[in-house]
PDB file as gemmi writes it, atoms N, CA and C in Angstrom:
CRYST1    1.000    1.000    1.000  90.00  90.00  90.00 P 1                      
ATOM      1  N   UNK A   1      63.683 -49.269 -65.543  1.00  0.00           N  
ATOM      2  CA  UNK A   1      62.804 -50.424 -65.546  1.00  0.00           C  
ATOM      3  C   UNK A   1      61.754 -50.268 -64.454  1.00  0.00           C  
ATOM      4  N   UNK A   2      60.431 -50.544 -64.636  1.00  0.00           N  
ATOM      5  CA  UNK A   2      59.512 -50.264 -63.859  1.00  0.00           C  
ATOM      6  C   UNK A   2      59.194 -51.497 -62.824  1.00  0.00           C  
ATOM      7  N   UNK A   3      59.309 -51.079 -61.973  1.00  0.00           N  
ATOM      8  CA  UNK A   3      58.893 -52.259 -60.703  1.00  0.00           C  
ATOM      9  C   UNK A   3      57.529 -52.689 -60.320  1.00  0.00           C  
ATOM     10  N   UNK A   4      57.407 -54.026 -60.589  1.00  0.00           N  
ATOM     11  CA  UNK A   4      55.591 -54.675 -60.849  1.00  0.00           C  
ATOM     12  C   UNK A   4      55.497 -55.520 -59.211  1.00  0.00           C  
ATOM     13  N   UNK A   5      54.362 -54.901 -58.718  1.00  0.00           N  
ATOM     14  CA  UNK A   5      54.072 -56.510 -57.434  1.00  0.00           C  
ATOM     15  C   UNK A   5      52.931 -56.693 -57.788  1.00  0.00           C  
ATOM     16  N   UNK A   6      53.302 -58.252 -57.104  1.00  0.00           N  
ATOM     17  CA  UNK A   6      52.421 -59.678 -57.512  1.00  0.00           C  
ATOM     18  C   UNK A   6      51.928 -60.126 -56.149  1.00  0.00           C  
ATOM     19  N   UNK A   7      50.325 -60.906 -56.499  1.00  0.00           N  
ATOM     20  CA  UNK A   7      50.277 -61.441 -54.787  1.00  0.00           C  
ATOM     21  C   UNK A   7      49.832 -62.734 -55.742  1.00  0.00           C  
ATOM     22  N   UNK A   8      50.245 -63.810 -54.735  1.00  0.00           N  
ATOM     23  CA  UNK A   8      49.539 -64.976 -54.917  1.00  0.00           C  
ATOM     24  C   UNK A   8      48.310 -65.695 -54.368  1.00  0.00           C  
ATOM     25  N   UNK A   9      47.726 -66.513 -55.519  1.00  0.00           N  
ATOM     26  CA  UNK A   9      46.315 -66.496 -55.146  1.00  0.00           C  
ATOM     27  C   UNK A   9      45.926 -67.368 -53.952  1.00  0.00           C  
ATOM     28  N   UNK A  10      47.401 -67.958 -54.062  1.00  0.00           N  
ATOM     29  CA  UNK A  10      47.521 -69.501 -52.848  1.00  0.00           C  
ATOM     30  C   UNK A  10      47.598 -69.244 -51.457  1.00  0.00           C  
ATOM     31  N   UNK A  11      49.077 -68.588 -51.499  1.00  0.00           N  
ATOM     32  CA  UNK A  11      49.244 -68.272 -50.184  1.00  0.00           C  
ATOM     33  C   UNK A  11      49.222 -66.978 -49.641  1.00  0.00           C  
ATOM     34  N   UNK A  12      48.988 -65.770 -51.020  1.00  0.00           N  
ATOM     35  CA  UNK A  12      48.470 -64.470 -50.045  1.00  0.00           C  
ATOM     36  C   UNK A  12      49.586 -63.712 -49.694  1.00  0.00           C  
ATOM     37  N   UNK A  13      51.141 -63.946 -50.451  1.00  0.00           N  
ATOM     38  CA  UNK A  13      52.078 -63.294 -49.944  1.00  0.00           C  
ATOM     39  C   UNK A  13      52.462 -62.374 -51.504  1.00  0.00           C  
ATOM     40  N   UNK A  14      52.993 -61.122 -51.126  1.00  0.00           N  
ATOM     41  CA  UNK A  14      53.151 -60.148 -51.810  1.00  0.00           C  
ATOM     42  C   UNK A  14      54.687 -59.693 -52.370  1.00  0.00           C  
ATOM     43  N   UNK A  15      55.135 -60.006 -53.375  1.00  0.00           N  
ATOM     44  CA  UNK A  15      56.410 -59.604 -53.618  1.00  0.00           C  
ATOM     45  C   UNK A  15      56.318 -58.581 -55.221  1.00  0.00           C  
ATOM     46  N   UNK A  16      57.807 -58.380 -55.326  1.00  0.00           N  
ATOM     47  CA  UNK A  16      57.753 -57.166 -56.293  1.00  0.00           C  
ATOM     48  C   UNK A  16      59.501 -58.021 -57.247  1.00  0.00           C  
ATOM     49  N   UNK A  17      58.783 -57.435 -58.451  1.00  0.00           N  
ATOM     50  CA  UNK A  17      60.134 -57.664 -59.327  1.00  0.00           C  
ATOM     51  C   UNK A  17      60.060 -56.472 -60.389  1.00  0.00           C  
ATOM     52  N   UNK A  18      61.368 -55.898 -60.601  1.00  0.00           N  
ATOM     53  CA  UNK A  18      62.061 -55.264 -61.865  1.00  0.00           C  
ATOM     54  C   UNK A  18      61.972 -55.727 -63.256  1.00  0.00           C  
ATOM     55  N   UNK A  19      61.019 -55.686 -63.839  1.00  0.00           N  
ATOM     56  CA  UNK A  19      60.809 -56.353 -65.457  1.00  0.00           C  
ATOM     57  C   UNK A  19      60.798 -55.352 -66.127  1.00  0.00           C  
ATOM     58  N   UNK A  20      61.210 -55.150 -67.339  1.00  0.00           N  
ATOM     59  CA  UNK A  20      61.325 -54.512 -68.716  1.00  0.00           C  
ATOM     60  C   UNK A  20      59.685 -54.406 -69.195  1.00  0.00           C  
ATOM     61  N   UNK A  21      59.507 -53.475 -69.980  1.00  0.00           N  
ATOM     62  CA  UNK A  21      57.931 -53.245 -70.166  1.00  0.00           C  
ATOM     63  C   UNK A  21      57.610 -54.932 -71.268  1.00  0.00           C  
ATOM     64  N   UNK A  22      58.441 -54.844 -72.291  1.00  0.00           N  
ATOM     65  CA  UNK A  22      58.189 -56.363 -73.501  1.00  0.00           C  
ATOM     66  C   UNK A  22      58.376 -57.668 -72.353  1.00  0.00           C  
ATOM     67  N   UNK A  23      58.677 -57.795 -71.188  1.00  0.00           N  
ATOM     68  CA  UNK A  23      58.704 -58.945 -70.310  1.00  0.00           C  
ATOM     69  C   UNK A  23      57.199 -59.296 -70.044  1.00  0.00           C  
ATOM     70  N   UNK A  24      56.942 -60.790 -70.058  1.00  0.00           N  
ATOM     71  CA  UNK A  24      55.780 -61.459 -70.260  1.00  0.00           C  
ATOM     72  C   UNK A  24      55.762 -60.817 -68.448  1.00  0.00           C  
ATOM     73  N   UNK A  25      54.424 -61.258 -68.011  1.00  0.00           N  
ATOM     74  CA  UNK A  25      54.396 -60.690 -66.581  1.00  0.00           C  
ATOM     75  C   UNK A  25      54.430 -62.162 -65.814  1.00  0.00           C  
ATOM     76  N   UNK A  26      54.940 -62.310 -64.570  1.00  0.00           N  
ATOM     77  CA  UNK A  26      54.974 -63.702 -64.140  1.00  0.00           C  
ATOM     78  C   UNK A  26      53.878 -64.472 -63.936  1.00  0.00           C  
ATOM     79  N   UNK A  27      53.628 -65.610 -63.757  1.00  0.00           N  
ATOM     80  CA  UNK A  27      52.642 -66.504 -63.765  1.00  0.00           C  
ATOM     81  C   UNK A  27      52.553 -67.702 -62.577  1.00  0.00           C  
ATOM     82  N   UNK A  28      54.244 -67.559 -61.932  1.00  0.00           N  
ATOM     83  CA  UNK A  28      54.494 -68.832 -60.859  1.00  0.00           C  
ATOM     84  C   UNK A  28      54.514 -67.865 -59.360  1.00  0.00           C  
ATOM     85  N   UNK A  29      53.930 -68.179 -58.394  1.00  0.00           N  
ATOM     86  CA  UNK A  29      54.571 -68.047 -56.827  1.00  0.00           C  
ATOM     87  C   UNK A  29      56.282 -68.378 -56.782  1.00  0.00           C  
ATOM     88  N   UNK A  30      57.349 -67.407 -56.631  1.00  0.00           N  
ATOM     89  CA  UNK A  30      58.386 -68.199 -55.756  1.00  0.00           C  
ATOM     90  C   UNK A  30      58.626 -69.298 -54.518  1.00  0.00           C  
ATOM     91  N   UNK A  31      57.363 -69.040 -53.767  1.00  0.00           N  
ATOM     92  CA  UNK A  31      57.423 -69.631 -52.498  1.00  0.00           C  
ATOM     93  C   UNK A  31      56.591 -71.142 -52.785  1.00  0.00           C  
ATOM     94  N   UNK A  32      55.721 -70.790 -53.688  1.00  0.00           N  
ATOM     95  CA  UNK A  32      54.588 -72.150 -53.502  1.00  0.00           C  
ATOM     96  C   UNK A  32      54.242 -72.358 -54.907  1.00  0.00           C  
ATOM     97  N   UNK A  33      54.762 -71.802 -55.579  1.00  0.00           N  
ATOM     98  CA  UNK A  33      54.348 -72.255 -57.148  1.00  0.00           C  
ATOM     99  C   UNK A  33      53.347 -72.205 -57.669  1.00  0.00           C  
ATOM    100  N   UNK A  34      52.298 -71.294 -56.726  1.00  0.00           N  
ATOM    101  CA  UNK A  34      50.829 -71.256 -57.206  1.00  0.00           C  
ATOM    102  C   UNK A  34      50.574 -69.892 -57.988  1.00  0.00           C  
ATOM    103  N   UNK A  35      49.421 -70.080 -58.632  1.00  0.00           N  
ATOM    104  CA  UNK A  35      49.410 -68.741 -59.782  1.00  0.00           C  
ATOM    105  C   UNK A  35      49.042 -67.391 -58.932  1.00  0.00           C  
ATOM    106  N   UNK A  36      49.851 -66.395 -60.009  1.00  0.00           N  
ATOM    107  CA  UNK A  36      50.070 -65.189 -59.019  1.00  0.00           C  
ATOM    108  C   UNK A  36      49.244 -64.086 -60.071  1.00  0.00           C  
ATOM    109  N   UNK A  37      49.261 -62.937 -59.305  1.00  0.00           N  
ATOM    110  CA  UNK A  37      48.358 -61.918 -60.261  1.00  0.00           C  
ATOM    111  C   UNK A  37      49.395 -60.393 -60.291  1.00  0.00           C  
ATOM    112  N   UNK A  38      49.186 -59.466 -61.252  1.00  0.00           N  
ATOM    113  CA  UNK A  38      49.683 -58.355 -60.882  1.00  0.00           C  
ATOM    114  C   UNK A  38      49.150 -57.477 -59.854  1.00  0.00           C  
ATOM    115  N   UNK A  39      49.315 -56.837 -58.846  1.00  0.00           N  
ATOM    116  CA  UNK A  39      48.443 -55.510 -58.053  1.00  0.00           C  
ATOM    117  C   UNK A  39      48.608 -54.258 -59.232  1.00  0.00           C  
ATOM    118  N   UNK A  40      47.777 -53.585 -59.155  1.00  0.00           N  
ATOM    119  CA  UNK A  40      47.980 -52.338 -59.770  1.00  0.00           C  
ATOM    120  C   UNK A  40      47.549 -51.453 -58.756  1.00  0.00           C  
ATOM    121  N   UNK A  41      48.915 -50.393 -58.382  1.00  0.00           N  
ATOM    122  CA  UNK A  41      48.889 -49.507 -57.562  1.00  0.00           C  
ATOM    123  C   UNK A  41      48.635 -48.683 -58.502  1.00  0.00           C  
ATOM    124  N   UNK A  42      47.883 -47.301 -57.646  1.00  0.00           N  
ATOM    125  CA  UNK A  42      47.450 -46.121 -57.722  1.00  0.00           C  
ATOM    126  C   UNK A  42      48.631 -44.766 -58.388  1.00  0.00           C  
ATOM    127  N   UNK A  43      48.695 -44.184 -59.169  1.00  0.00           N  
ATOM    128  CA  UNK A  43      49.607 -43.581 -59.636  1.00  0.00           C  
ATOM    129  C   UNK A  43      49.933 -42.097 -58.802  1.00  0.00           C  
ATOM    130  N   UNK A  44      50.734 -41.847 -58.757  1.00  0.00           N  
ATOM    131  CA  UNK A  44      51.052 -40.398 -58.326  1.00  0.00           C  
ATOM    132  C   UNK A  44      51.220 -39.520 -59.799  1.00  0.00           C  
ATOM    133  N   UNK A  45      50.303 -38.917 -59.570  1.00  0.00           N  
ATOM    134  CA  UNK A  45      49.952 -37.610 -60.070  1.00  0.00           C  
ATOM    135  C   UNK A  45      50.517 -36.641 -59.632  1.00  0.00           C  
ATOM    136  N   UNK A  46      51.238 -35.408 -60.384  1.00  0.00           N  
ATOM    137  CA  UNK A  46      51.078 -34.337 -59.690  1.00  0.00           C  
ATOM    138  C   UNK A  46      51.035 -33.407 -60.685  1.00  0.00           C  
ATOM    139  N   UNK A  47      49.861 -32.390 -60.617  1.00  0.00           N  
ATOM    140  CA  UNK A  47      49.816 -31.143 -61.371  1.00  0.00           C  
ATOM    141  C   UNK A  47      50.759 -30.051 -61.136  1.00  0.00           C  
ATOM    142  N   UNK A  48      50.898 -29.509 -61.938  1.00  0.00           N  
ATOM    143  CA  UNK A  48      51.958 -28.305 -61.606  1.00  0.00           C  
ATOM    144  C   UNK A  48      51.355 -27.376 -62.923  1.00  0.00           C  
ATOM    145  N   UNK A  49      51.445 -25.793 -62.134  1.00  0.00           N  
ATOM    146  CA  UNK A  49      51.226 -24.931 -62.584  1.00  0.00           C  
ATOM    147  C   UNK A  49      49.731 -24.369 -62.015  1.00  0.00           C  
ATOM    148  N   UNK A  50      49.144 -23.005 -62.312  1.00  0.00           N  
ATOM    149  CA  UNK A  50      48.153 -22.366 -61.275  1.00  0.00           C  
ATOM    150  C   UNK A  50      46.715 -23.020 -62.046  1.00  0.00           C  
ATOM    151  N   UNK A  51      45.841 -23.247 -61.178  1.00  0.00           N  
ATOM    152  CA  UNK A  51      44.517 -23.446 -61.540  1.00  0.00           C  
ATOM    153  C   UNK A  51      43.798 -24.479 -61.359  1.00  0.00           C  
ATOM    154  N   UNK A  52      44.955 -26.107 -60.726  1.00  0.00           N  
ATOM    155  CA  UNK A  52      44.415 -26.734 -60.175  1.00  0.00           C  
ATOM    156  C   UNK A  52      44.016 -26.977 -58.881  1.00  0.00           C  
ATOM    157  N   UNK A  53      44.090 -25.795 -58.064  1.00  0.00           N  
ATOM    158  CA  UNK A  53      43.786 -26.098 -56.665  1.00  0.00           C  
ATOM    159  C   UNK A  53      43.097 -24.661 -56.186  1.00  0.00           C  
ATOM    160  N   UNK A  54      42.040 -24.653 -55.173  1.00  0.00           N  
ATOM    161  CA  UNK A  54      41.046 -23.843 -54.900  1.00  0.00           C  
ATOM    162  C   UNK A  54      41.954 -22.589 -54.148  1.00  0.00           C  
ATOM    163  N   UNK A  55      42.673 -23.019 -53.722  1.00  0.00           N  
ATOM    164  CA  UNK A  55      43.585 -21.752 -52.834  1.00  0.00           C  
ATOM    165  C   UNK A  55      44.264 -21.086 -53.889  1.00  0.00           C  
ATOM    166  N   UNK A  56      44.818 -21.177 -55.017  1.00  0.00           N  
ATOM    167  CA  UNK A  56      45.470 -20.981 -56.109  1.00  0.00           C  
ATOM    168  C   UNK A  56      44.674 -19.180 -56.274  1.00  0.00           C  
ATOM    169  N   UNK A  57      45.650 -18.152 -56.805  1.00  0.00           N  
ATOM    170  CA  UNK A  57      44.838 -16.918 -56.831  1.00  0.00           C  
ATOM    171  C   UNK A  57      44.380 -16.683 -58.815  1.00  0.00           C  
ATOM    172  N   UNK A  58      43.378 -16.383 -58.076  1.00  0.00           N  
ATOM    173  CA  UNK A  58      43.042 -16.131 -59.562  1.00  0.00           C  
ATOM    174  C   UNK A  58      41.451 -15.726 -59.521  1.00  0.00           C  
ATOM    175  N   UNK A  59      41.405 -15.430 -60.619  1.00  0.00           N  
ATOM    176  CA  UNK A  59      40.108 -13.949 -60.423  1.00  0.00           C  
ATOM    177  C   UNK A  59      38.588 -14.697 -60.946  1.00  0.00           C  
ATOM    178  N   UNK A  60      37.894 -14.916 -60.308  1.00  0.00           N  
ATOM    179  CA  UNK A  60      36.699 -15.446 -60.478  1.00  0.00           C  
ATOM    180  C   UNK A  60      35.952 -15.140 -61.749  1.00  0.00           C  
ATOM    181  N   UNK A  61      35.935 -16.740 -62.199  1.00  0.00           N  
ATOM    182  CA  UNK A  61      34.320 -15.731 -63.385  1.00  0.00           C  
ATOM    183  C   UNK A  61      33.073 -15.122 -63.076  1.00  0.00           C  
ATOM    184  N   UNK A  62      32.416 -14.374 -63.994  1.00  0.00           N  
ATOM    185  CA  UNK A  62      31.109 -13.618 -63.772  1.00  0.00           C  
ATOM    186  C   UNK A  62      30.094 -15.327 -63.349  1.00  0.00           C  
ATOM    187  N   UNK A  63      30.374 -15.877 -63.985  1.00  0.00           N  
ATOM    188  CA  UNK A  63      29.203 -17.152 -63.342  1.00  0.00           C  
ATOM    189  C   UNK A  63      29.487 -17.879 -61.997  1.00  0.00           C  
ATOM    190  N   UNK A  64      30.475 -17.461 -61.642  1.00  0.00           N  
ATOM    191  CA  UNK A  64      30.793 -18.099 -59.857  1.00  0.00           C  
ATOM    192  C   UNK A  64      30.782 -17.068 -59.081  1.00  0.00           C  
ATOM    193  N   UNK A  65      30.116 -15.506 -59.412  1.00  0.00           N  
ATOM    194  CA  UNK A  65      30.506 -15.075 -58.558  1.00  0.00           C  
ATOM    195  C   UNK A  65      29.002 -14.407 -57.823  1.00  0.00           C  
ATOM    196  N   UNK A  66      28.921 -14.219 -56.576  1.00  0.00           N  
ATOM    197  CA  UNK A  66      27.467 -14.463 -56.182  1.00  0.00           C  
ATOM    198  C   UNK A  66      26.560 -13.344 -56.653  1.00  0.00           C  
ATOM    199  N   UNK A  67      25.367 -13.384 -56.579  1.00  0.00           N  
ATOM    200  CA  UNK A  67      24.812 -12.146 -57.190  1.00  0.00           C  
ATOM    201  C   UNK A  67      24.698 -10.940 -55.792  1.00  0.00           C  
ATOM    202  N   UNK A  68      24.583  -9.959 -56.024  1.00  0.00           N  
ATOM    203  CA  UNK A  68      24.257  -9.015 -55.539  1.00  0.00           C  
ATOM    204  C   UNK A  68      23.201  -9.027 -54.518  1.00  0.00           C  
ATOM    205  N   UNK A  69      23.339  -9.071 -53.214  1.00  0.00           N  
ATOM    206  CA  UNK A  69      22.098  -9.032 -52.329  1.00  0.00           C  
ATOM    207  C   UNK A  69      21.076  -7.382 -52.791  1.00  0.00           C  
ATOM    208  N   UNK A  70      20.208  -8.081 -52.585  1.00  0.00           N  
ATOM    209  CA  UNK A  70      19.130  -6.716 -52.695  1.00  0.00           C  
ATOM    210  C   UNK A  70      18.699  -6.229 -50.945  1.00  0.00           C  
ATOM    211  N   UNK A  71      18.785  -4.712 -51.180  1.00  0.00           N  
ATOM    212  CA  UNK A  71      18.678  -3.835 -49.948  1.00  0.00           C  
ATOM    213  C   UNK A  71      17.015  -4.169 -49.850  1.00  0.00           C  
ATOM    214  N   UNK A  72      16.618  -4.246 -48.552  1.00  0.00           N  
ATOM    215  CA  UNK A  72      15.089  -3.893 -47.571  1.00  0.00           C  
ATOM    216  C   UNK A  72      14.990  -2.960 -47.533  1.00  0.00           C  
ATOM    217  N   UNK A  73      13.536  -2.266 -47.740  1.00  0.00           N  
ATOM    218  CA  UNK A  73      13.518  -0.850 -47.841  1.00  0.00           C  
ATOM    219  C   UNK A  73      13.455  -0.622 -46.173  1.00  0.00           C  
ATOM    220  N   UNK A  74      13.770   0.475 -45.356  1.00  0.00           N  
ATOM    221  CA  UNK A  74      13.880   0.502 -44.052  1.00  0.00           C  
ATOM    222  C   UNK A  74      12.443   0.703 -43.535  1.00  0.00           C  
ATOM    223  N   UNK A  75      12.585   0.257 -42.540  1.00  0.00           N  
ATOM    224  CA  UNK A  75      11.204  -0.339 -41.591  1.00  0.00           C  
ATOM    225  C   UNK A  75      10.493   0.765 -41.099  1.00  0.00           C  
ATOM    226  N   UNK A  76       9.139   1.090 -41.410  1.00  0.00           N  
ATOM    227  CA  UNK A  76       8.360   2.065 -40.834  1.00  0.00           C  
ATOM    228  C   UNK A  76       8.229   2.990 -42.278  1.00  0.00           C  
ATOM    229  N   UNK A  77       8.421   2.837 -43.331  1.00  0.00           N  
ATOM    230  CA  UNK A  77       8.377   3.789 -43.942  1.00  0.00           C  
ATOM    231  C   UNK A  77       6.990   2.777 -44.951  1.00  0.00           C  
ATOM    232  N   UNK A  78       6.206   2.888 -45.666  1.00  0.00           N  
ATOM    233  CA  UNK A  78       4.683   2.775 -46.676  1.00  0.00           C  
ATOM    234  C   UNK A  78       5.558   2.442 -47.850  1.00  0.00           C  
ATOM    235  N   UNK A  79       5.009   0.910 -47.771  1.00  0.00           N  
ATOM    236  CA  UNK A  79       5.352   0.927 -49.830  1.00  0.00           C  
ATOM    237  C   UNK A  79       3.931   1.134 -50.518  1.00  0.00           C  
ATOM    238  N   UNK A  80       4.707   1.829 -51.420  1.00  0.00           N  
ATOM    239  CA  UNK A  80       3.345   2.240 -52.809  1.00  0.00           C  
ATOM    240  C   UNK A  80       3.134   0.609 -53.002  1.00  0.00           C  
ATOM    241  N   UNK A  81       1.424   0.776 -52.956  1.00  0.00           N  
ATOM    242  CA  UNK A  81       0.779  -0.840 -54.175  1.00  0.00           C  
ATOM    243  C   UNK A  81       1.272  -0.669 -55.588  1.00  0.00           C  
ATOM    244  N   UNK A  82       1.345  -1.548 -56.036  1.00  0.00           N  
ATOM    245  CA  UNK A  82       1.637  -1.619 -57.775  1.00  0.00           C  
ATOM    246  C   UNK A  82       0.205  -1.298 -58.577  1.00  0.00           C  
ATOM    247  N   UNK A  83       0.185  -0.142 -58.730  1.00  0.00           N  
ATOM    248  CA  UNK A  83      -0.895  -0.065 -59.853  1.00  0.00           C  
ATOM    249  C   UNK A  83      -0.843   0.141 -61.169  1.00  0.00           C  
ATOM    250  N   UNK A  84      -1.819  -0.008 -62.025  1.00  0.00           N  
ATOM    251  CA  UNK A  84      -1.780  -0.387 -63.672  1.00  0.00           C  
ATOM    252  C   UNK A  84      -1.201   0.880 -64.251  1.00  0.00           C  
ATOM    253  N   UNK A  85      -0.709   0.968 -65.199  1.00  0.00           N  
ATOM    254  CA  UNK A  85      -0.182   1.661 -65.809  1.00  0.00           C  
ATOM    255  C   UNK A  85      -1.072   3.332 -66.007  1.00  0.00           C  
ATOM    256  N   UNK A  86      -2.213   3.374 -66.211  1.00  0.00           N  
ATOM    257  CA  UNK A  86      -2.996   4.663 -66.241  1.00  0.00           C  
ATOM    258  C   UNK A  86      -3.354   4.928 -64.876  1.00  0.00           C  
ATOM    259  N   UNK A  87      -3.669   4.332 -63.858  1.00  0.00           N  
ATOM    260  CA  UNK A  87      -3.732   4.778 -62.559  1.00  0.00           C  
ATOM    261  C   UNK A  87      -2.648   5.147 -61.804  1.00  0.00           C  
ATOM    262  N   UNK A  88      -1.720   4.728 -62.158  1.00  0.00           N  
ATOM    263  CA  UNK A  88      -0.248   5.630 -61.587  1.00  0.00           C  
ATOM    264  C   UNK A  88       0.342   6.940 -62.031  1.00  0.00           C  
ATOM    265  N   UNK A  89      -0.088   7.198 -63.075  1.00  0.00           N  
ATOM    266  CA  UNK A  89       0.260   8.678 -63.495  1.00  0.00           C  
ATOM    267  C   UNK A  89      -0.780   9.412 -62.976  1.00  0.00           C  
ATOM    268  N   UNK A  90      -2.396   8.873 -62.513  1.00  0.00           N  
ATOM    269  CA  UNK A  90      -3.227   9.817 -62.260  1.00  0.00           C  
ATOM    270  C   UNK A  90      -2.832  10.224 -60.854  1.00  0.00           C  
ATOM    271  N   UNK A  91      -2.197   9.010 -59.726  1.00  0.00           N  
ATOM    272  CA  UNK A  91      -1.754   9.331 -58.592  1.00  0.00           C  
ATOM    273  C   UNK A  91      -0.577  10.007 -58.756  1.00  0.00           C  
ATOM    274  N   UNK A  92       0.297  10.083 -59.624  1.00  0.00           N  
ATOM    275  CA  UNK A  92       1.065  11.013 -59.597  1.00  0.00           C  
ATOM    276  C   UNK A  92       1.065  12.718 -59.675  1.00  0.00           C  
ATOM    277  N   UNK A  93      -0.053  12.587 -60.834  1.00  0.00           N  
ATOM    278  CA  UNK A  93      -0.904  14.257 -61.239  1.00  0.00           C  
ATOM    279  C   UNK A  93      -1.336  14.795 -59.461  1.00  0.00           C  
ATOM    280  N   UNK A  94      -1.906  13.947 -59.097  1.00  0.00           N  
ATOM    281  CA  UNK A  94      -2.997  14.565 -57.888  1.00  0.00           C  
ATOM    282  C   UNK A  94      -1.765  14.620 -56.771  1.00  0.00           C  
ATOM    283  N   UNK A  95      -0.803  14.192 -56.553  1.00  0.00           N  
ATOM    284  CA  UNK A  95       0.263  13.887 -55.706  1.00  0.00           C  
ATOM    285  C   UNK A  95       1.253  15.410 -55.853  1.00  0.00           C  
ATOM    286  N   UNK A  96       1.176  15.572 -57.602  1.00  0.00           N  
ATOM    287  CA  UNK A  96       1.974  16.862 -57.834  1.00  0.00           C  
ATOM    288  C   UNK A  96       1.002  18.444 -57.256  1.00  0.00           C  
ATOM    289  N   UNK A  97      -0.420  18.212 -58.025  1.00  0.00           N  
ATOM    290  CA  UNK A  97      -1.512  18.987 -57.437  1.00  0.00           C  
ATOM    291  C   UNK A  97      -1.481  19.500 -56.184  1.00  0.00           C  
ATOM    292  N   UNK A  98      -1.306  18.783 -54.940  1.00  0.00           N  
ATOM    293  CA  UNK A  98      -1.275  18.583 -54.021  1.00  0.00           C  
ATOM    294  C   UNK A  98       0.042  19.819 -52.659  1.00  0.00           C  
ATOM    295  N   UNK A  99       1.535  19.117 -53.641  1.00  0.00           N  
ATOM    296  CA  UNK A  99       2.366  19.969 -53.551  1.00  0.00           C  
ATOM    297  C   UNK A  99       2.042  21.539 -53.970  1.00  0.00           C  
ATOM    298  N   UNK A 100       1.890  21.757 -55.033  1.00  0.00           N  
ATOM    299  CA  UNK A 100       2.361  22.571 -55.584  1.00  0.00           C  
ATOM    300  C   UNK A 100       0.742  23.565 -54.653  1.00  0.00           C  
ATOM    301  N   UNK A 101      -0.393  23.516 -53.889  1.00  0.00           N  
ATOM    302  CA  UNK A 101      -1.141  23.936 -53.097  1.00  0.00           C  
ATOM    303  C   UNK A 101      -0.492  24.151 -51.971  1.00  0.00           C  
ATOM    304  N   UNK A 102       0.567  23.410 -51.412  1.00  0.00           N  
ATOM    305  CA  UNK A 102       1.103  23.359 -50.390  1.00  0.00           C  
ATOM    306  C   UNK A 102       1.903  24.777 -50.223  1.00  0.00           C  
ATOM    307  N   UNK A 103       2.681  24.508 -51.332  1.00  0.00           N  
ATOM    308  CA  UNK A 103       3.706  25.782 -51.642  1.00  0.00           C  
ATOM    309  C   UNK A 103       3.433  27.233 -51.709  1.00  0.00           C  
ATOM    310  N   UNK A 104       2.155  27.178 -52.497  1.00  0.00           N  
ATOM    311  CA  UNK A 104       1.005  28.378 -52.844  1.00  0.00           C  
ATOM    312  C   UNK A 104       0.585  28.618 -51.361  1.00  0.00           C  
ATOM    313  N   UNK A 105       0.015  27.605 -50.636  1.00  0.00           N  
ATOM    314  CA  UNK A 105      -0.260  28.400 -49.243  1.00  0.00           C  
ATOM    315  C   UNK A 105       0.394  28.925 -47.964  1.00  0.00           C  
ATOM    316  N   UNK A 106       1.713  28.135 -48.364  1.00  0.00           N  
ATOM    317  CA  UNK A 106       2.963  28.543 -47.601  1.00  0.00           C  
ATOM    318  C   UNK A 106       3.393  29.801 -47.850  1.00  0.00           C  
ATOM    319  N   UNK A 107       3.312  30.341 -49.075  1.00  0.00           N  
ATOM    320  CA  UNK A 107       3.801  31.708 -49.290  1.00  0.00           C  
ATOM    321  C   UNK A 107       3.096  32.697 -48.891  1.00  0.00           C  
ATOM    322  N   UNK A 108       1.873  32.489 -49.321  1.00  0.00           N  
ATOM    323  CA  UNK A 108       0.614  33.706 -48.707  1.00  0.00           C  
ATOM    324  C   UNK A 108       0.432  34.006 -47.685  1.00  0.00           C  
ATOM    325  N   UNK A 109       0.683  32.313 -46.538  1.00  0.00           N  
ATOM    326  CA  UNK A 109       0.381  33.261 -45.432  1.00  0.00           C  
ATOM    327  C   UNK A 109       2.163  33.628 -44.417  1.00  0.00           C  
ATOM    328  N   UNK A 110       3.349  33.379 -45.381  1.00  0.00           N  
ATOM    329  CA  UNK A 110       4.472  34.234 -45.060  1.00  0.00           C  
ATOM    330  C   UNK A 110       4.577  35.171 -45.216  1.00  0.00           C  
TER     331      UNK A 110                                                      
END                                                                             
């Protein structure tokens, strides 16, 4: 049988009775005969089993898990400008040009 408390509206005092769930709920004060109300306490809950609590182990999804920091290129070294698509292969040609003179004059005069 579930145990119900009541406060009254009169005098403000708080008692508890054992009623059957089909029992009408009371309506009189014992002490003063004035009309009384039910309290409704807060229920205890308790979950059991893994996944309701943050300490709980278990393997993160791909959407909680942080993204990847991106590396700084290291300090002192020239970033290339972004250029258009046909001007970057021409700096690349003249860049290869360049080497490959380097190499040619390195040998000749070894």
């Amino acid at each position: 049988m579930p145990l119900y408390e009541y406060e009254c509206e009169s005098c403000g005092i708080r008692f508890e009775r054992m009623q059957h769930f089909k029992d009408e709920p009371l309506k009189e004060c014992p002490e003063c005969c004035g009309s009384v109300h039910r309290v409704i306490q807060p229920v205890g809950i308790i979950f059991k089993g893994s996944g309701f609590y943050i300490t709980d182990n278990r393997q993160l999804s791909s959407t909680m898990r942080e993204p990847a920091k991106q590396l700084e290129p290291p300090k002192g070294t020239e970033e290339k400008k972004a250029l258009p698509a046909g001007e970057s292969s021409k700096v690349e040609k003249k860049e290869a040009k360049k080497a490959v003179k380097k190499e040619g004059k390195g040998e000749a005069a070894g």
